[in-house]
C-alpha positions in Angstrom: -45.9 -41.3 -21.6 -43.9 -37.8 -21.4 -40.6 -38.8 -22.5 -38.7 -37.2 -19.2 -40.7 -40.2 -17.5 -39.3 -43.0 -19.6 -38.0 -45.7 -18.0 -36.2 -47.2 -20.7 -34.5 -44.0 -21.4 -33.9 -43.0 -17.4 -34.2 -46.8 -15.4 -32.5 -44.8 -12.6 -35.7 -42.9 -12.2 -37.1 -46.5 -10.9 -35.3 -45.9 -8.1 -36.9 -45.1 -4.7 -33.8 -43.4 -3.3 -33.4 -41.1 -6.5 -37.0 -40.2 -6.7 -37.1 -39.2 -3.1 -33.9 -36.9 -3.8 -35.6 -35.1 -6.6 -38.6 -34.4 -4.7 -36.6 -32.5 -2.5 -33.9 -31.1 -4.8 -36.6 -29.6 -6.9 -38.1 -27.8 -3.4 -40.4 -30.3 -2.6 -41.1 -31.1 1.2 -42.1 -34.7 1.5 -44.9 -35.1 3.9 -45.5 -38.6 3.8 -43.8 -41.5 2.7 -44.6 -45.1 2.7 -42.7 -47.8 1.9 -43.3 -51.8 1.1 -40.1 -53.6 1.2 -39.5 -57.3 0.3 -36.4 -59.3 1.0 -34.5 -60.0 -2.8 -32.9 -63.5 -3.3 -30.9 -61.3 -5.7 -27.8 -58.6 -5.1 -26.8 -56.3 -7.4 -24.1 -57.9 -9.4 -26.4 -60.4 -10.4 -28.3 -57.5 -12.3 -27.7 -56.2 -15.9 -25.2 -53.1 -15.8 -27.2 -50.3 -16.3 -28.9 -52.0 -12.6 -25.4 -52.7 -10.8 -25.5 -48.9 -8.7 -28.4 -49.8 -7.2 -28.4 -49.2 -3.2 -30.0 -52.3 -0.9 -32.7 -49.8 -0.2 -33.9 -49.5 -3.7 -33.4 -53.4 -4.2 -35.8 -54.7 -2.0 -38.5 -51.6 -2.1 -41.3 -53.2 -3.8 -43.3 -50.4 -3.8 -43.4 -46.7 -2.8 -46.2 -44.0 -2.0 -45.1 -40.1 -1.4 -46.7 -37.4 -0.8 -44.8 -33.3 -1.0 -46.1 -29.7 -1.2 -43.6 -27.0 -2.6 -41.9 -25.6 0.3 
């Protein structure tokens, strides 16, 4: 795994929300994006700290598929 992908070393990149942002921060225009989203019996206080910022949308995404071209 290239180690700008780890998720040990980056969880946040995990995140549905943050990898949408860098798509388009990076000059990426997302041209599809698909989302599977499943309730959570758990909020985010219940979840270790480095998990606590984690919006509502990222909680309950259970999985994600995107598709960009560079602008």
């Amino acid at each position: 795994m290239k180690p700008y992908l780890d998720d040990y070393a980056f969880p946040q990149l995990n995140d549905f929300s943050v990898r949408r942002m860098l798509y388009e921060r990076n000059g990426f225009e997302l041209l599809i994006e698909k989302k599977v989203d499943l309730p959570s019996k758990y909020s985010a206080k219940q979840f270790a700290r480095r998990f606590k910022g984690m919006s509502n949308e990222d909680i309950v995404t259970s999985g994600a598929f995107l598709q960009a071209a560079r602008r």
